[in-house]
matplotlib code that plots the C-alpha trace (Angstrom):
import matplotlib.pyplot as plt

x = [32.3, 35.6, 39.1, 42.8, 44.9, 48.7, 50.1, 47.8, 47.7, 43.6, 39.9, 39.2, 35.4, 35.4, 33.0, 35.4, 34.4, 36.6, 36.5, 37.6, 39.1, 41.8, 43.4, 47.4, 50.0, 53.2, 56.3, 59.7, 60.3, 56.7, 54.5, 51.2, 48.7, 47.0, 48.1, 46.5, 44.8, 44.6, 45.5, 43.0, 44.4, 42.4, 44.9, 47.6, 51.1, 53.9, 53.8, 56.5, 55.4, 56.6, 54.7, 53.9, 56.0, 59.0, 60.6, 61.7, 59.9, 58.8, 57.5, 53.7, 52.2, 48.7, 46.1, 43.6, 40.8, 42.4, 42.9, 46.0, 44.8, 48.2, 48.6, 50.8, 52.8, 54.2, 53.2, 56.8, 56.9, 59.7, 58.6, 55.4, 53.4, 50.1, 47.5, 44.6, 46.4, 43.5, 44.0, 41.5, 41.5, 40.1]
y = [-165.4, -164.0, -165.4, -163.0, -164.0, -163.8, -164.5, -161.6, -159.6, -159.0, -160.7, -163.6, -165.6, -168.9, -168.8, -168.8, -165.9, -163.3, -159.4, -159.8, -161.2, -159.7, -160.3, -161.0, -159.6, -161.2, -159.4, -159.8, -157.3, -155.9, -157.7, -158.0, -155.1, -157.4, -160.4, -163.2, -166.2, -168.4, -168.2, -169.1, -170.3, -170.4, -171.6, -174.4, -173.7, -173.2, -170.4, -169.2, -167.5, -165.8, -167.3, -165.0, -166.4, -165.3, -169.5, -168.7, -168.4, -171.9, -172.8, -175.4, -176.6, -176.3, -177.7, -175.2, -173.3, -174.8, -173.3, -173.2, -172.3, -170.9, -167.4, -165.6, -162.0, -162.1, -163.9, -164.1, -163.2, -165.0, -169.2, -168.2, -170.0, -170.3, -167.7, -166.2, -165.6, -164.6, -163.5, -164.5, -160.9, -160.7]
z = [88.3, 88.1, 88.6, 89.1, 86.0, 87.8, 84.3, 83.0, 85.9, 84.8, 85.9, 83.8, 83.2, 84.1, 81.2, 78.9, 77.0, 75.4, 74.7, 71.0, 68.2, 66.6, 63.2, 63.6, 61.6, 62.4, 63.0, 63.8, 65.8, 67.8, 70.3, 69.5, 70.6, 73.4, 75.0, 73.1, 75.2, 72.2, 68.6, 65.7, 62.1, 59.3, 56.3, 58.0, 58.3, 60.9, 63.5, 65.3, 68.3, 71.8, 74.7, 77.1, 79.9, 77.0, 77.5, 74.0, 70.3, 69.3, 66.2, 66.3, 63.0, 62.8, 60.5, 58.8, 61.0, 64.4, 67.8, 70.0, 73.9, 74.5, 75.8, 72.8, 73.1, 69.7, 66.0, 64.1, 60.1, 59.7, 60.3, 59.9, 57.1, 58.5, 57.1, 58.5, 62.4, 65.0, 68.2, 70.9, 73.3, 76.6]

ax = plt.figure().add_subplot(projection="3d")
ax.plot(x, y, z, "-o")
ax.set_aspect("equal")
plt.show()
């Protein structure tokens, strides 16, 4: 079954599952490629990031090969320690 994403303005599974996986190369200045639905880190540091409702870049630590369920339009370089940025795709 499918649900209308308004934030994403696309279907979505309720089962959870995703399209792709996508490695992230932060950068100051670019979106990334796709929306991501949640971010994978395999090496633990700070990310800054842009959520997609654009509230402001906010910088989460993470530990190493951890997920953040948040919906993500840009990766920062700059505040960005973590290592090994994935992007969940759908």
């Amino acid at each position: 079954m499918k649900i209308y994403d308004e934030t994403l303005k696309m279907n979505r599974s309720l089962a959870g599952t995703f399209a792709g996986l996508r490695d992230v190369v932060p950068d100051d200045a670019a979106d990334l490629p796709e929306t991501a639905v949640k971010l994978y880190v395999e090496t633990a540091g700070a990310v800054r990031l842009m959520p997609l409702d654009g509230t402001g870049p906010i910088t989460v630590q993470l530990p190493d090969f951890s997920e953040l369920p948040l919906n993500v339009s840009r990766v920062y370089a700059s505040g960005t320690t973590a290592a090994g940025i994935k992007a969940f795709v759908i």
